[in-house]
N, C-alpha and C positions, 0 to 999 in steps of 0.2 A: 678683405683684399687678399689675394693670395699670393705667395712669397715672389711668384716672377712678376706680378706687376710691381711690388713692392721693391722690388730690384732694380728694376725701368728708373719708376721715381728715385731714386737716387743715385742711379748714374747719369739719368738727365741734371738733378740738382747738383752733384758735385761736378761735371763741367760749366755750368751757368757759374758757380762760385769758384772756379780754381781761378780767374783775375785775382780775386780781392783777398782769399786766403789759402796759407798752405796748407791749412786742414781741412782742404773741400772734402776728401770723403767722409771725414769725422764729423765734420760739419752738419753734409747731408743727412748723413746718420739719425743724427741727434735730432733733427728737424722731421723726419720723417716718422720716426719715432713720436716724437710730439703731438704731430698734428693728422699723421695716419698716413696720408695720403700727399701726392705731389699737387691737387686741387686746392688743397686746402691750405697747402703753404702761401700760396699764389694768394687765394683771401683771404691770409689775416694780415689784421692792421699792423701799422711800425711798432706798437709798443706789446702787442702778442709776441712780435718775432722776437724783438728787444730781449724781451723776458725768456723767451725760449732760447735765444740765442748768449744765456749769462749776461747779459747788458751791451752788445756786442750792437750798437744803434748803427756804426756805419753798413755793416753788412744786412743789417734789416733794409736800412734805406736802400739799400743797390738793389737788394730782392724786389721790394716795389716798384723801384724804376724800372728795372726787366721787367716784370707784369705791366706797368702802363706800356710802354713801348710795344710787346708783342700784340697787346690789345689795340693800340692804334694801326700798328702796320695791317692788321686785318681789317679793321672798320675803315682805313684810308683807302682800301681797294675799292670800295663800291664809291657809284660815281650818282648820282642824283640832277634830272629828274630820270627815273627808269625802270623799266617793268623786270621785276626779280620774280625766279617762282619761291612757294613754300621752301624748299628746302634751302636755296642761297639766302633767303631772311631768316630763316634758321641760326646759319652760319654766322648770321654776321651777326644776330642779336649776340649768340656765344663769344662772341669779338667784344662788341659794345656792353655786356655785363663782365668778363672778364676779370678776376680779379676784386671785385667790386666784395666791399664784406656789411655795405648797408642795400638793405633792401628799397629800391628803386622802378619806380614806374614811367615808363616812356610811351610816347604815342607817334605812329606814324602817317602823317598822311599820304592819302593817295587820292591823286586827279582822275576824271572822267577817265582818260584814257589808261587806267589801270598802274600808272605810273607813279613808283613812289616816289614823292618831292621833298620831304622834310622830316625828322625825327627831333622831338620836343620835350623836355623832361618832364611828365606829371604830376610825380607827386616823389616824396621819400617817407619811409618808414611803412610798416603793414599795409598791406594792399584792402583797403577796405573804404566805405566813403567817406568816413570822417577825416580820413587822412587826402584825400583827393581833392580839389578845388575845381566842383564841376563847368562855374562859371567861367574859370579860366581855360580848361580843356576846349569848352565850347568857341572861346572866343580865338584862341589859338585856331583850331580848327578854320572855323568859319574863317579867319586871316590868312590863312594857308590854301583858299579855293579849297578844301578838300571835300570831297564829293564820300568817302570811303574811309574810315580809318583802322590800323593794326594796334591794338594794346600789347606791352608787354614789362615784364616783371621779375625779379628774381629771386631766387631761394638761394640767399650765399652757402648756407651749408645744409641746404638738402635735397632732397629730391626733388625732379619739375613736376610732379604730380600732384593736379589741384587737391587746394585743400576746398574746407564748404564754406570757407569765407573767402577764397576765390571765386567759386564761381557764382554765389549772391552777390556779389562784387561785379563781375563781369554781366549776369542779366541785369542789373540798377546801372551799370554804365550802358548796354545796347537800347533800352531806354529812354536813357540821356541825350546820346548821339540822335537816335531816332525822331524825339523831340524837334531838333531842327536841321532833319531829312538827310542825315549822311549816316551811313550803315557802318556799325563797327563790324568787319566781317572776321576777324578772328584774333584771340588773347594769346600771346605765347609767353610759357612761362619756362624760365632757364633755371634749373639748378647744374651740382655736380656730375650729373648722371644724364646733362644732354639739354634737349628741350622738348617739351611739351605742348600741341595745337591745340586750343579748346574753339572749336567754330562749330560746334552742333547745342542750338538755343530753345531747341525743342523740348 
């Protein structure tokens, strides 16, 4: 990271923290320092910050709560049932992983008419089948009318660039879905550095 973003982030964090203490910039500092970056403060857990923060649990926990909050106010925008393109599901997946420092699998469906209706949690921990509960995915699905569905996943602290147990992961899930005739038509995966579309099966 280079020194002006490095600056950003920490003048973004020491105004988030000058409420709760008078050493927001010392604060900042120290936090940034820690964990490198202003992403990565965001996902890590209470008892990371805890520790990085000298034992300092209230201002961990306030950190969190600003990370759930911005993350809601973003995912609150989008309104369901309703056609988004690529890039507004983009947006919102980065809303809805947010923050998040366990890796997390969601599914979305979508109706005949291109609309998305529902978003459903699939699985936690490594994105792979053992970890996935295909009969539930299915049955969600099928309960949801969906005719089409979006998978997606996150990389708390890496990049959204598949890995190859993503995407053997992703062809054993279009598969799956295919089984009983609804198309997974594309995987998005979110790290710090954005998100990532995997929809080419060939």
């Amino acid at each position: 990271m280079n020194s002006e973003v490095k600056e950003k982030d920490i003048e973004v964090l020491e105004k988030l923290l000058s409420p709760v203490t008078k050493n927001s910039a010392e604060t900042a500092q120290k936090l940034i320092l820690k964990f490198s970056c202003l992403a990565n403060v965001c996902c890590a857990d209470v008892d990371r910050l805890t520790e990085a923060l000298s034992g300092d649990r209230k201002i961990a926990n306030y950190i969190r709560l600003s990370v759930a909050l911005t993350a809601r106010a973003v995912t609150d925008s989008y309104k369901f049932p309703k056609v988004y393109t690529r890039e507004q599901i983009g947006e919102y997946l980065k809303g809805l992983f947010f923050g998040m420092d366990k890796e997390t699998l969601y599914f979305i469906s979508i109706d005949k008419a291109g609309r998305l209706t529902h978003v459903d949690v699939g699985g936690e921990g490594s994105v792979n089948i053992s970890n996935i509960l295909p009969r539930k995915l299915i049955e969600t699905a099928l309960k949801r009318g969906a005719s089409s569905v979006i998978i997606a996943h996150n990389h708390p602290l890496g990049v959204s660039a598949p890995s190859e147990e993503d995407i053997m992961a992703t062809i054993s899930l279009k598969q799956l879905f295919a089984s009983s005739q609804i198309d997974l038509v594309s995987h998005y995966i979110v790290g710090l550095d954005g998100y990532y579309i995997f929809d080419k099966f060939d």
